[in-house]
GUDO-917400 format. One line per 3 residues: number of its first residue (from 1); their letters; for each residue x, y, z of N, C-alpha, C, CB. Coordinates in steps of 0.05 Angstrom, whole numbers. Glycine has a CB too. Example, Ala and Ser with C-alpha at 12.3 -4.5 7.8 and 13.67 -1.06 7.14 Angstrom:
BEGIN
1	as	264 -114 156 246 -90 156 264 -66 156 226 -89 181 | 257 -45 142 273 -21 143 258 1 157 282 -12 114
This chain:
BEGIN
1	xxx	107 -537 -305 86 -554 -316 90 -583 -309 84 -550 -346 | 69 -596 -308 68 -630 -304 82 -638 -332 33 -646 -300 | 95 -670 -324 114 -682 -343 79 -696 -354 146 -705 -328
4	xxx	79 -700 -379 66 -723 -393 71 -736 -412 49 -719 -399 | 73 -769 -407 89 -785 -422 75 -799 -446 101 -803 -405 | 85 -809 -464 63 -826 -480 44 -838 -475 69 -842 -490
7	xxx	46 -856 -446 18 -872 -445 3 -852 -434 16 -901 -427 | -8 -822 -443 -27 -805 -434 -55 -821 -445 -21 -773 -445 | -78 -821 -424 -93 -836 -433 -108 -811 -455 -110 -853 -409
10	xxx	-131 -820 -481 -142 -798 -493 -161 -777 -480 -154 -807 -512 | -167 -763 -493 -184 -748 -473 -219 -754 -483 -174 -710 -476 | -232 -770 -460 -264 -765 -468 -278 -746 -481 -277 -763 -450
13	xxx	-300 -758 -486 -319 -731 -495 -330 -714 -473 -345 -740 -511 | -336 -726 -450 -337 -713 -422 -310 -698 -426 -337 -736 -394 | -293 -694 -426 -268 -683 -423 -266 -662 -444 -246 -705 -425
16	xxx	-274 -671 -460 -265 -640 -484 -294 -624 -474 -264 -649 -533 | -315 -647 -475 -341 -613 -467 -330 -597 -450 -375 -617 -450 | -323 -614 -416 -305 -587 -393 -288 -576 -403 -289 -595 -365
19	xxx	-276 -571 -422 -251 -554 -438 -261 -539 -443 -236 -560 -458 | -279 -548 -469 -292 -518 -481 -310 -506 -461 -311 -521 -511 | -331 -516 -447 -344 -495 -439 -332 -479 -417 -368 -502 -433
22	xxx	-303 -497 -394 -282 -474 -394 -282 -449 -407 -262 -483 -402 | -262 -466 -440 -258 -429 -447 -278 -410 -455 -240 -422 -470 | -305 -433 -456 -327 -402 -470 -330 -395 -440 -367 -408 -494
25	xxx	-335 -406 -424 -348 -393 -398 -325 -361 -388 -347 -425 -368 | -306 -369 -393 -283 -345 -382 -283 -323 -406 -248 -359 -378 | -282 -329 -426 -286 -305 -446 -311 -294 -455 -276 -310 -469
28	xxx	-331 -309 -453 -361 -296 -458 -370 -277 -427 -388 -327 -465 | -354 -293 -412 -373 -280 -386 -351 -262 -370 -389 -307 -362 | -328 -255 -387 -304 -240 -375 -306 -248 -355 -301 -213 -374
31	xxx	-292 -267 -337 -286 -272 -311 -261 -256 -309 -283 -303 -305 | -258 -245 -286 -230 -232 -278 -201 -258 -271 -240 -211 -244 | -184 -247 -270 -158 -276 -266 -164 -283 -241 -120 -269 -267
34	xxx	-168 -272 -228 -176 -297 -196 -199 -313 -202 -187 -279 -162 | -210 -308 -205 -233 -323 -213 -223 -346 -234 -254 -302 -225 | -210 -342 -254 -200 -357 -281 -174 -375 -266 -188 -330 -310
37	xxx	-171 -365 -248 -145 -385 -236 -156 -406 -212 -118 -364 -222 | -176 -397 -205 -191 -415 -183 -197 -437 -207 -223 -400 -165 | -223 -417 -227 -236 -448 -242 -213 -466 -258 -263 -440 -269
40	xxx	-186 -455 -264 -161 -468 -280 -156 -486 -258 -132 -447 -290 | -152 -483 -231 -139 -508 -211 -167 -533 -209 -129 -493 -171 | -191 -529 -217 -208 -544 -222 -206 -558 -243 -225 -534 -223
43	xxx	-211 -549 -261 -202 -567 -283 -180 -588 -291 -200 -555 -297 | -160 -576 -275 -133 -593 -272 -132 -614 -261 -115 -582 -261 | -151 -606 -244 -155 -639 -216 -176 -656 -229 -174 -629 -175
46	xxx	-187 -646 -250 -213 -665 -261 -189 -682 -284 -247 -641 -282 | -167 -662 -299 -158 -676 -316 -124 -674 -320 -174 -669 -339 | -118 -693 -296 -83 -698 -294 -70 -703 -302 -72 -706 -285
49	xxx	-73 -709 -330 -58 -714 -344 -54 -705 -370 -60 -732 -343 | -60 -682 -360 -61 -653 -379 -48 -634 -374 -84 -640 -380 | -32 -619 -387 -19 -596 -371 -32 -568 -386 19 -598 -374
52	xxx	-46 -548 -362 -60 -530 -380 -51 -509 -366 -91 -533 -384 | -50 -489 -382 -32 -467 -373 -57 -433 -397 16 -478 -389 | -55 -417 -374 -80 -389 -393 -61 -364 -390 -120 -378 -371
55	xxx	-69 -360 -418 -53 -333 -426 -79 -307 -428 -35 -339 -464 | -69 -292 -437 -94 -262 -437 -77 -246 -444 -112 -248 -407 | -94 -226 -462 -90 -203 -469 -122 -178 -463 -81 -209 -501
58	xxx	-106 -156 -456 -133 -134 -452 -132 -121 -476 -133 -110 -426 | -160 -117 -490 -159 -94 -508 -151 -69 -511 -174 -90 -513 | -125 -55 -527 -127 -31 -528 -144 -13 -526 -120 -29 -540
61	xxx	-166 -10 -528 -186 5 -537 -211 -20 -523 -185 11 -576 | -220 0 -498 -240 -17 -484 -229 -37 -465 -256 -33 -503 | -246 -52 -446 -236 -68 -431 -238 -100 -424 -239 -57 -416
64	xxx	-240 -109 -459 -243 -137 -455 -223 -154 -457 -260 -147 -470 | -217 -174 -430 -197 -194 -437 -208 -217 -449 -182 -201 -415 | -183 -221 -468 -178 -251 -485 -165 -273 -471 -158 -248 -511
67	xxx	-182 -293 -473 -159 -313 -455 -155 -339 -473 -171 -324 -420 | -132 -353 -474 -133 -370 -491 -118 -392 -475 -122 -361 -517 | -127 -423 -475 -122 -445 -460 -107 -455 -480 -144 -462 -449
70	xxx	-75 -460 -466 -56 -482 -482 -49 -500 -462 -28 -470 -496 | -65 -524 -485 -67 -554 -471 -47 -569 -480 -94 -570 -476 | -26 -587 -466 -7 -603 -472 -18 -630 -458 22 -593 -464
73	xxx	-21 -645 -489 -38 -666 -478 -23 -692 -501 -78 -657 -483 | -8 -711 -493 8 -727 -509 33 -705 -519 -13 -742 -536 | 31 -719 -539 51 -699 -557 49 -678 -570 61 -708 -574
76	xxx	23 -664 -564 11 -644 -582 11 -620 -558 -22 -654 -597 | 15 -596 -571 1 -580 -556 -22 -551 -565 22 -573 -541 | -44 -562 -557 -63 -544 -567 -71 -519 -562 -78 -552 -566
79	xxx	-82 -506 -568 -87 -465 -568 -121 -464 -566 -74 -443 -609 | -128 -463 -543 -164 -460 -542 -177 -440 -545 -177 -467 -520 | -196 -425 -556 -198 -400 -541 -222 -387 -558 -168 -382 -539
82	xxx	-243 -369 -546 -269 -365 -568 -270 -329 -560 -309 -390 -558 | -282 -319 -581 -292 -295 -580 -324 -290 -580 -279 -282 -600 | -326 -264 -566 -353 -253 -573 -354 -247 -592 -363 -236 -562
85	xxx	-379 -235 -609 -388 -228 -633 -367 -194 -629 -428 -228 -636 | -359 -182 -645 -345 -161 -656 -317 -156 -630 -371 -132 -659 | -311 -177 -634 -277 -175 -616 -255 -192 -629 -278 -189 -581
88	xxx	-245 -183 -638 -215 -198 -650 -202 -223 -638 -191 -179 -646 | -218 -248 -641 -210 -282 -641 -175 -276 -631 -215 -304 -683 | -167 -297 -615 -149 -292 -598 -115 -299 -627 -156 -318 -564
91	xxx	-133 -324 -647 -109 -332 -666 -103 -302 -692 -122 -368 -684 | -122 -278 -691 -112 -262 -703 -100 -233 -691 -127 -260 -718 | -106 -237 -657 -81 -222 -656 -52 -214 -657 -83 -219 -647
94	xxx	-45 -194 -659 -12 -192 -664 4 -209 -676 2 -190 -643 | -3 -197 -719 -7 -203 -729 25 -205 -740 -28 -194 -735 | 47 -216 -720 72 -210 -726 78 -247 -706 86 -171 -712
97	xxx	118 -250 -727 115 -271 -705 127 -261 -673 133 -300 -716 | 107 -288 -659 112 -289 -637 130 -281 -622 111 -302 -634 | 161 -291 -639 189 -291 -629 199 -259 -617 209 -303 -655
100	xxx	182 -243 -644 193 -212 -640 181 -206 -614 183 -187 -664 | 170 -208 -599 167 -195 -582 180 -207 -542 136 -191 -590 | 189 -232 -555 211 -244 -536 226 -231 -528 224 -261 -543
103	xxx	238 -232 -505 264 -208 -503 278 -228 -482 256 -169 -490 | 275 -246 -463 291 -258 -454 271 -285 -444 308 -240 -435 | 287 -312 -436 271 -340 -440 292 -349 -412 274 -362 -478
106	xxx	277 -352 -389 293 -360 -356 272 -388 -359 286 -330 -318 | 296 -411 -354 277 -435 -344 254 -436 -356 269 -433 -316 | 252 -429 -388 213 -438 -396 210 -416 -402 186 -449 -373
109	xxx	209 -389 -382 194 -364 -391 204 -347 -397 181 -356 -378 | 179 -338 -411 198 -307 -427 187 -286 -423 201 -303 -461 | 203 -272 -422 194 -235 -416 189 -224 -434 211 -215 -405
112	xxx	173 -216 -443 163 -200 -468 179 -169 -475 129 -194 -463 | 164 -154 -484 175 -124 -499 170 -113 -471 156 -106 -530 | 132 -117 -475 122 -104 -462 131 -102 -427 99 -110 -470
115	xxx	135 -128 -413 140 -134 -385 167 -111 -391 147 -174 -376 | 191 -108 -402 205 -90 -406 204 -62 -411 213 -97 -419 | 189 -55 -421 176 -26 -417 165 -24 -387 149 -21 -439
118	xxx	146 -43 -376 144 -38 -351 162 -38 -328 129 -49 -347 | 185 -45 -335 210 -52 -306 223 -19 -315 244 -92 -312 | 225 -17 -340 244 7 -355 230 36 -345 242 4 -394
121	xxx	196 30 -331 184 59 -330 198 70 -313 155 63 -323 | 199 98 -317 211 113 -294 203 119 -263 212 133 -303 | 180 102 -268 167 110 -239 176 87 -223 132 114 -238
124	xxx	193 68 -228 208 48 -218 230 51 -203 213 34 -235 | 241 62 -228 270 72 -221 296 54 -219 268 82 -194 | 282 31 -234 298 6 -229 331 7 -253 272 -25 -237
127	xxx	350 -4 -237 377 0 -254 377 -29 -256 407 15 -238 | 406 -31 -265 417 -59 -272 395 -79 -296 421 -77 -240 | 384 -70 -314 358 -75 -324 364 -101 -331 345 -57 -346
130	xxx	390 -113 -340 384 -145 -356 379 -157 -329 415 -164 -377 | 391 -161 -299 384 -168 -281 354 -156 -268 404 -165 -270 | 345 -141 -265 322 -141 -266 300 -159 -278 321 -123 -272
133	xxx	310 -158 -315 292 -174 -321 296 -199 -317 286 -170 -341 | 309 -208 -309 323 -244 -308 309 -246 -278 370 -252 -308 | 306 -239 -251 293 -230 -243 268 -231 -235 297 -222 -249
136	xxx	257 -218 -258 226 -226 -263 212 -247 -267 219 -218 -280 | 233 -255 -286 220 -292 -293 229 -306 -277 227 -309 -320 | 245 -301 -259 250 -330 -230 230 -329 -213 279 -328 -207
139	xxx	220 -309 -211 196 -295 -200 171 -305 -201 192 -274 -211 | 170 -293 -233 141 -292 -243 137 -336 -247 139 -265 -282 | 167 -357 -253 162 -383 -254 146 -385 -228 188 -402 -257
142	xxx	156 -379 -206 143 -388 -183 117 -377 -177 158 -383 -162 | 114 -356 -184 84 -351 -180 68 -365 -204 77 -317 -179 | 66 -375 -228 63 -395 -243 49 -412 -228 85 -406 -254
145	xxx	59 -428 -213 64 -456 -197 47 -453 -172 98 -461 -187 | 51 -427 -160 38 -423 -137 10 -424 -126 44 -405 -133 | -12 -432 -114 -30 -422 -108 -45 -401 -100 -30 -429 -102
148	xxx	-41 -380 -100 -54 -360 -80 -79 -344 -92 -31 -338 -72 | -98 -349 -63 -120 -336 -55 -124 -303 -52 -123 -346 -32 | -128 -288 -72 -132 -260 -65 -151 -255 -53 -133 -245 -83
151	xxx	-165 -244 -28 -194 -230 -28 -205 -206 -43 -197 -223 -5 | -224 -207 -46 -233 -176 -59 -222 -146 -35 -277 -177 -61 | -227 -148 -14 -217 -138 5 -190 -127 0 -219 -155 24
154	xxx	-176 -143 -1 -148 -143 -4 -130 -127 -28 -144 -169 -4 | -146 -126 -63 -149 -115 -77 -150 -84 -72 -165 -126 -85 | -178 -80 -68 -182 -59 -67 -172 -40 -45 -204 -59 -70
157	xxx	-167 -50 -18 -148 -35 -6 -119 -29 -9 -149 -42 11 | -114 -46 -37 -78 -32 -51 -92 -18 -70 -49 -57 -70 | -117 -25 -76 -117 1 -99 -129 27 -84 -138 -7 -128
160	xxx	-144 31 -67 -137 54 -47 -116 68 -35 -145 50 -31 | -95 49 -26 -73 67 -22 -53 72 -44 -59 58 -2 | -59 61 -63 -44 73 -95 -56 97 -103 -49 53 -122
163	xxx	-82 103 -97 -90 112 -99 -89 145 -81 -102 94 -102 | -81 141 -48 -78 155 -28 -42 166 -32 -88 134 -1 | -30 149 -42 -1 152 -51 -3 178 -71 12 121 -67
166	xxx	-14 178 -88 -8 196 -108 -35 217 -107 -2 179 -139 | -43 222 -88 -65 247 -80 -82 245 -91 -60 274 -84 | -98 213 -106 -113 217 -128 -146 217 -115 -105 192 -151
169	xxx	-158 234 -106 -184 235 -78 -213 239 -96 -180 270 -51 | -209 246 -133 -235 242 -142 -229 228 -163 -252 266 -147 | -253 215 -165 -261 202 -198 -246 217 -217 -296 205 -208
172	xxx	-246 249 -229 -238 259 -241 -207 256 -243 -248 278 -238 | -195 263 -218 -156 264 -213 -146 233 -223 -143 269 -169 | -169 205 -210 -161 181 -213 -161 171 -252 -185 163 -192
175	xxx	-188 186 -260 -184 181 -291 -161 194 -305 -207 190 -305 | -160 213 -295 -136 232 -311 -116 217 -311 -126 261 -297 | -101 209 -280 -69 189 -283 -82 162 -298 -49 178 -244
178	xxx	-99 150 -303 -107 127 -311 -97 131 -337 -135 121 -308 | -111 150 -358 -111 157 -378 -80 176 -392 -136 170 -375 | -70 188 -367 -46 195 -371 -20 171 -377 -42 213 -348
181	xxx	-27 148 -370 -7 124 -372 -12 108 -393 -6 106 -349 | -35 118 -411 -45 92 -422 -49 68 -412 -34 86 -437 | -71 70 -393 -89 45 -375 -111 51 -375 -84 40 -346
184	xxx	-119 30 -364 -154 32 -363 -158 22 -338 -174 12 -386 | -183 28 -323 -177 16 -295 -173 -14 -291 -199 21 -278 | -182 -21 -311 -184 -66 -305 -158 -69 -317 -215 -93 -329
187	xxx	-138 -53 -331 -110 -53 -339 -97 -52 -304 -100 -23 -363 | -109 -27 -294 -85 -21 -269 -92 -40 -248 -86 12 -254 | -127 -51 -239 -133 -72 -229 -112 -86 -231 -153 -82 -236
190	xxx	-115 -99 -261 -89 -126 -267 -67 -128 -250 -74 -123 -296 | -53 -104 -250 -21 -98 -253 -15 -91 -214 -13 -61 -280 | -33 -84 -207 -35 -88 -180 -37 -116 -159 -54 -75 -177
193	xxx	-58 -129 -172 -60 -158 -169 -41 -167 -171 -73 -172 -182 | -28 -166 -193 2 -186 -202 28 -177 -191 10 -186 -238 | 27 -154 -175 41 -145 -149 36 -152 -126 40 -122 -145
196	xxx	10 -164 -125 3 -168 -94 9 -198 -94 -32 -158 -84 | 2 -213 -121 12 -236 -120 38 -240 -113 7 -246 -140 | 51 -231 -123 81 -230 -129 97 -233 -93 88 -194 -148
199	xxx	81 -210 -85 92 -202 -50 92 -225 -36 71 -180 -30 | 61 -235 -42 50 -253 -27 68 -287 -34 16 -251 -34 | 77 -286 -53 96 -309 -60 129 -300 -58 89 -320 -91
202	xxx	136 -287 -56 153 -274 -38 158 -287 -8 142 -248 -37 | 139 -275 4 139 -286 30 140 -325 29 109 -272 45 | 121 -330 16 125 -360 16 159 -369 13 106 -371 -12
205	xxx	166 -357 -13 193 -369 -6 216 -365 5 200 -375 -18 | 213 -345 28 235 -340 42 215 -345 74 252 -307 33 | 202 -347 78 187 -355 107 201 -366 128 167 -375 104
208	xxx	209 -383 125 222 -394 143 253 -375 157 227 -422 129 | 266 -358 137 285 -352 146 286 -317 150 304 -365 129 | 255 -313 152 245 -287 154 242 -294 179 222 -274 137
211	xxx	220 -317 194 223 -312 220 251 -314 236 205 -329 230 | 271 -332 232 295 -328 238 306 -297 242 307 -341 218 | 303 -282 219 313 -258 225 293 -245 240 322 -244 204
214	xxx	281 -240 233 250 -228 264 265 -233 284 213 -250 271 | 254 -255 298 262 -255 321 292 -257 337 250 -270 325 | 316 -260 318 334 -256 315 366 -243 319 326 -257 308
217	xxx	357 -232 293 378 -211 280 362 -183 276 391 -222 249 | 338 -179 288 323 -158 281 348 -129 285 293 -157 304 | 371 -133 293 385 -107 308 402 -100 282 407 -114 341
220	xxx	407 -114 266 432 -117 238 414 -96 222 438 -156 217 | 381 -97 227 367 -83 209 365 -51 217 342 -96 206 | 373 -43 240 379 -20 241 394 -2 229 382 -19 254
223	xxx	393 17 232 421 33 206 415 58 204 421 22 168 | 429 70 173 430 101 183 414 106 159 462 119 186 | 421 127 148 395 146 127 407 166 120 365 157 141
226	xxx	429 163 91 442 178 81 435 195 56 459 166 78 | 465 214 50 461 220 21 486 206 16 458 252 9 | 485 200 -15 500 180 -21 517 187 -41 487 159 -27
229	xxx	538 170 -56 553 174 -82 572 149 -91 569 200 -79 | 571 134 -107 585 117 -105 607 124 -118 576 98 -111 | 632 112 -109 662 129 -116 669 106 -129 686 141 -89
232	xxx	677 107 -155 691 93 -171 731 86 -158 685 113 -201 | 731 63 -166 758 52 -147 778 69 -146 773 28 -158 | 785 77 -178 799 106 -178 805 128 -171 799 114 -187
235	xxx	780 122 -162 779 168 -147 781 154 -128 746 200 -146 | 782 132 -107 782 135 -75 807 156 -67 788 102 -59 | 836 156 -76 851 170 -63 844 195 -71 877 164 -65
238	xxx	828 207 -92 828 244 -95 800 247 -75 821 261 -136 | 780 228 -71 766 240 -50 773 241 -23 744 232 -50 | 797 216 -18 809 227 14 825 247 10 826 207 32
241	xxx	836 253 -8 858 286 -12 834 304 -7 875 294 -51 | 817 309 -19 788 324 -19 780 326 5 765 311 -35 | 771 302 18 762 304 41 787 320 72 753 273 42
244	xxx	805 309 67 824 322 80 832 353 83 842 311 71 | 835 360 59 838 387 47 811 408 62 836 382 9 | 791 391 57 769 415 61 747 410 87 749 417 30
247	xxx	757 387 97 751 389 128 715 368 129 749 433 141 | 713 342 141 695 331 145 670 351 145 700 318 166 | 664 370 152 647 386 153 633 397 134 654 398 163
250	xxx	648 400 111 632 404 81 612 380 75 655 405 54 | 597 393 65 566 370 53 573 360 24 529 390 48 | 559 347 30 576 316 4 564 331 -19 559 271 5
253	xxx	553 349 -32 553 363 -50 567 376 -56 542 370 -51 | 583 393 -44 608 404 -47 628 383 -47 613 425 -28 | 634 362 -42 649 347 -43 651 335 -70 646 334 -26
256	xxx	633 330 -81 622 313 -101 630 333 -131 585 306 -94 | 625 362 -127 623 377 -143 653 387 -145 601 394 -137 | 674 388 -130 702 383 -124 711 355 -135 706 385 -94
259	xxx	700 337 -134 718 316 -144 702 307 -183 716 283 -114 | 682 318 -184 674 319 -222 697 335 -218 639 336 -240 | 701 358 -217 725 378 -232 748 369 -238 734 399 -217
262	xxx	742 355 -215 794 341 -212 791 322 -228 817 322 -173 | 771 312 -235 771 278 -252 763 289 -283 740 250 -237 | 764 320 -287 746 332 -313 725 306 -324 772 343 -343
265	xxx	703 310 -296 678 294 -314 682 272 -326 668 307 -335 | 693 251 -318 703 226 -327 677 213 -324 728 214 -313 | 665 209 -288 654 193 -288 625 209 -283 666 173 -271
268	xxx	600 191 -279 575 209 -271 582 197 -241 537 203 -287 | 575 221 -234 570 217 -199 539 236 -190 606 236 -177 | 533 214 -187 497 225 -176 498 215 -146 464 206 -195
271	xxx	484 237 -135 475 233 -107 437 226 -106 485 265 -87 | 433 209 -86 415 200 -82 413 197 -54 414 181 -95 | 388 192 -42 386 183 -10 383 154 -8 360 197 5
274	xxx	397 143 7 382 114 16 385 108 46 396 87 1 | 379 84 48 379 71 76 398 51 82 355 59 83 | 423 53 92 443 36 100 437 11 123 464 55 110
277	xxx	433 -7 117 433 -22 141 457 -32 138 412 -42 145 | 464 -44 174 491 -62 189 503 -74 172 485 -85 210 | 479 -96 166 491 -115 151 504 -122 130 482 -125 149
280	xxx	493 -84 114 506 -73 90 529 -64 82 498 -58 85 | 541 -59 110 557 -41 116 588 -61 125 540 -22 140 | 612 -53 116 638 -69 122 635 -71 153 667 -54 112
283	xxx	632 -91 166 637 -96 202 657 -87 205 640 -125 215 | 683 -71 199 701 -52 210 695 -22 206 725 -58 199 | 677 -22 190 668 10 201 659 22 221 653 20 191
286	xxx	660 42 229 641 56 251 623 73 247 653 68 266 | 614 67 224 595 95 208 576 102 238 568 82 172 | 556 76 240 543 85 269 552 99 293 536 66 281
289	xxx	575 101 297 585 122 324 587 152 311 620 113 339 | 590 152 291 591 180 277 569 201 288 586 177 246 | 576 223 278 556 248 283 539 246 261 570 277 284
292	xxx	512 258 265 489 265 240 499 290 232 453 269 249 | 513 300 199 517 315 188 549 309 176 510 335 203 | 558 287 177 582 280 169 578 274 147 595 264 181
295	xxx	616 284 141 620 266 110 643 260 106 614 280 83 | 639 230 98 658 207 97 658 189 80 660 195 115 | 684 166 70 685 156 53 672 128 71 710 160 38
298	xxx	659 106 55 649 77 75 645 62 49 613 79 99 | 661 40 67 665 16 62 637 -7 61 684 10 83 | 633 -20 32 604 -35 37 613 -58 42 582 -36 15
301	xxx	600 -84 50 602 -111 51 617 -120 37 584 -123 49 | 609 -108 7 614 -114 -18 641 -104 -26 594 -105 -34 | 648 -87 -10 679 -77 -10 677 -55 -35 703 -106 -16
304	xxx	648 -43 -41 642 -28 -63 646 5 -38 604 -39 -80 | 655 27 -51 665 48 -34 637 75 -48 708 57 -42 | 630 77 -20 608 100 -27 616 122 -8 574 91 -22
307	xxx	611 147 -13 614 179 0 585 182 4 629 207 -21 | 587 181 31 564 193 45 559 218 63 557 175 59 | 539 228 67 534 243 83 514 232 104 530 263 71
310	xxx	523 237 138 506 218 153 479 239 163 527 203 182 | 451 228 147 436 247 155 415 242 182 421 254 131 | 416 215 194 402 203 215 412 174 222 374 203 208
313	xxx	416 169 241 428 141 248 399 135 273 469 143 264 | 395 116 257 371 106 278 373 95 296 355 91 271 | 353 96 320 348 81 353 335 53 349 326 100 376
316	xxx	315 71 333 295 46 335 287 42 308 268 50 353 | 266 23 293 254 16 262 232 3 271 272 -4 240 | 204 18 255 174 6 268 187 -30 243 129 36 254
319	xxx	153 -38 257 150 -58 243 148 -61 212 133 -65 251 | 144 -46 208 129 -40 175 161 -45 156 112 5 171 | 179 -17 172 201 -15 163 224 -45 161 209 8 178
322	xxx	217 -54 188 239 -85 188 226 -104 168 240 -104 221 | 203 -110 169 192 -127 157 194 -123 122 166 -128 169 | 207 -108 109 208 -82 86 241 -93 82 202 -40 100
325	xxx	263 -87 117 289 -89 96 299 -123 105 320 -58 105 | 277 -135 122 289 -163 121 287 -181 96 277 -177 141 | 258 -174 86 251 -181 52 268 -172 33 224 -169 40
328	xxx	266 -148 39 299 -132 11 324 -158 13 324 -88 32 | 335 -161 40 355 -185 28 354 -208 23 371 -190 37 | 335 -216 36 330 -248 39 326 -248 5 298 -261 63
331	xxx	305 -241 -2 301 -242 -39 327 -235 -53 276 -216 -53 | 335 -215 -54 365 -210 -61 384 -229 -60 375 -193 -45 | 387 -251 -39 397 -272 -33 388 -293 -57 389 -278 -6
334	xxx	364 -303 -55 341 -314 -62 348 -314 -85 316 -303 -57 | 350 -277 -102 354 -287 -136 379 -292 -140 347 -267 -159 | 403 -282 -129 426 -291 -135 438 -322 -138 438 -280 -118
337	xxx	418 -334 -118 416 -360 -117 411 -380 -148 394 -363 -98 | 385 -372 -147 377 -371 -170 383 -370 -198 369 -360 -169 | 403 -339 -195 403 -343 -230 437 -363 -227 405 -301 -255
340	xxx	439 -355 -211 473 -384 -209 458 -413 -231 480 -405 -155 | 439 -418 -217 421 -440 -223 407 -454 -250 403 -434 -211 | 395 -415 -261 371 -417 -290 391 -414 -312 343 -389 -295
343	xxx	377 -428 -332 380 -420 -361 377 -403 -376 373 -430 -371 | 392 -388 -378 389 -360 -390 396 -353 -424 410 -342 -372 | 369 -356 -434 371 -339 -462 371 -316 -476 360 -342 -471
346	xxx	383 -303 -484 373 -281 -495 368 -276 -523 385 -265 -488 | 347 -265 -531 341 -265 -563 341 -242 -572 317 -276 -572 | 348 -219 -559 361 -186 -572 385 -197 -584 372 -156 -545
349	xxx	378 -179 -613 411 -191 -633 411 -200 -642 432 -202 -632 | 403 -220 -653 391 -242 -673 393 -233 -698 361 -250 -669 | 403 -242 -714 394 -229 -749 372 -252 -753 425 -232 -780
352	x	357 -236 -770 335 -245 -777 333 -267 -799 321 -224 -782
């Protein structure tokens, strides 16, 4: 947000009418958030010495958003915001305080319950969750701040292939998962947008060192395409006894299912598939000269020890795919940076 100091001049009567008919214009006439974020960078340039910032909520039940303008103007900061006739005024919803539903505060912002339920869904799959959510809000500050232009175009062709992703080919199959998640379509609209935003500011802030690697280091992004297991520090010597004993040639499931026994189930060991790139990988390994169907213990960057099985070591990676794992680190980079940097609160725990 803009700094504003005491000598803020007052605000005209010209100035408060463009406020309000602002917020009636966006809540009487449901403007969608692109639209509400175009006419918000308008208003800002009419009045600079204001810091205005729009919140929203969608109705459970039906699909009207609430939007409410908080204006920081001198030393005050004000809450704007009007309803239609039979919709719940924006100052009596959630009828609890505010605080409860905080769950963590990065640099200014906070992540709610709800933003947490969404990182936590399973269709994510996302681990490490307090980093995740810390994360979000280094994220979500910069897209705050950011400008960006969606087209309608652009929309609806992620919501087609969200759509093409999960086989959903009629009105009927598309309402069903809609309704099976508890969404509504201008809910999943939303939540798509604020992904596409997200990508798209993404790229902004690593740009410069994305073309670097393009044209580059494009070769580091090559790699292999395993099954995986991460080996806790302890077991490294019973899985090289293991591995020794029963000959490279056994599949990392039998390996895996041999070393739960000797450790009696100490640790979880789950196998998963991923994609190893170079750069991931300890520069004294040779995983790449290996055969497809091996299994071996490898060394990460990170000096973290994973049991793999080698199921493809790649020649080549289209575009789609480089452009996919040069972003994976550069951001990775990006937040580590970062949270070195933010202020980190947390408000789980608290006695009341």
């Amino acid at each position: 947000m803009r700094n504003v100091t005491a000598t803020t001049p007052p605000l005209t009567a010209e100035d408060q009418s463009r406020i309000l008919s602002f917020v009636e214009r966006i809540n009487i006439e449901q403007l969608d958030w692109q639209k509400v974020r175009e006419e918000l960078r308008h208003l800002r340039v009419a009045l600079p010495h204001t810091n205005l910032e729009i919140v929203s909520e969608i109705e459970n039940i039906g699909e009207d958003i609430a939007y409410c303008l908080l204006m920081t103007h001198g030393a005050c900061v004000y809450s704007l915001s009007c309803a239609r006739q039979n919709v719940l005024p924006w100052q009596l919803r959630g009828a609890t305080n505010a605080e409860a539903n905080d769950l963590v505060t990065v640099n200014g912002y906070k992540v709610t319950v709800e933003n947490a339920v969404h990182i936590l869904d399973f269709i994510w799959e996302k681990e490490d969750v307090a980093t995740q959510l810390i994360d979000m809000a280094l994220l979500q500050n910069e897209v705050a701040n950011a400008e960006i232009h969606l087209h309608a175009d652009e929309l609806k062709g992620l919501l087609a292939r969200f759509y093409d992703d999960r086989k959903l080919h009629t009105p009927e199959a598309k309402a069903q998962w809609i309704n099976g998640k508890g969404l509504t379509e201008v809910r999943l609209r939303s939540l798509l947008e604020e992904v596409m935003v997200r990508r798209k500011v993404e790229r902004i802030l690593v740009d410069a060192q994305f073309q670097n690697e393009w044209r580059n280091r494009a070769q580091d992004y090559f790699g292999v395409r395993v099954m995986q297991t991460a080996v806790p520090d302890e077991c490294v010597t019973e899985v090289e006894r293991l591995l020794q004993e029963n000959g490279n040639d056994r599949n990392i499931a039998f390996i895996v299912g041999k070393l739960a026994k000797s450790i009696s189930y100490k640790y979880p060991l789950r196998i998963e598939f991923a994609e190893l790139m170079r750069h991931e990988i300890d520069p004294t390994a040779d995983v790449l000269e290996q055969a497809e169907g091996q299994v071996l213990l490898l060394r990460m960057a990170t000096k973290e020890v994973r049991l793999i099985e080698i199921v493809e070591i790649e020649s080549e990676v289209s575009d789609a795919s480089l452009e996919r794992r040069i972003m994976r680190k550069l951001m990775n980079q990006w937040y580590q940076n970062q949270r070195r940097l933010a202020r980190i609160e947390w408000h789980w725990g608290r006695s009341a």
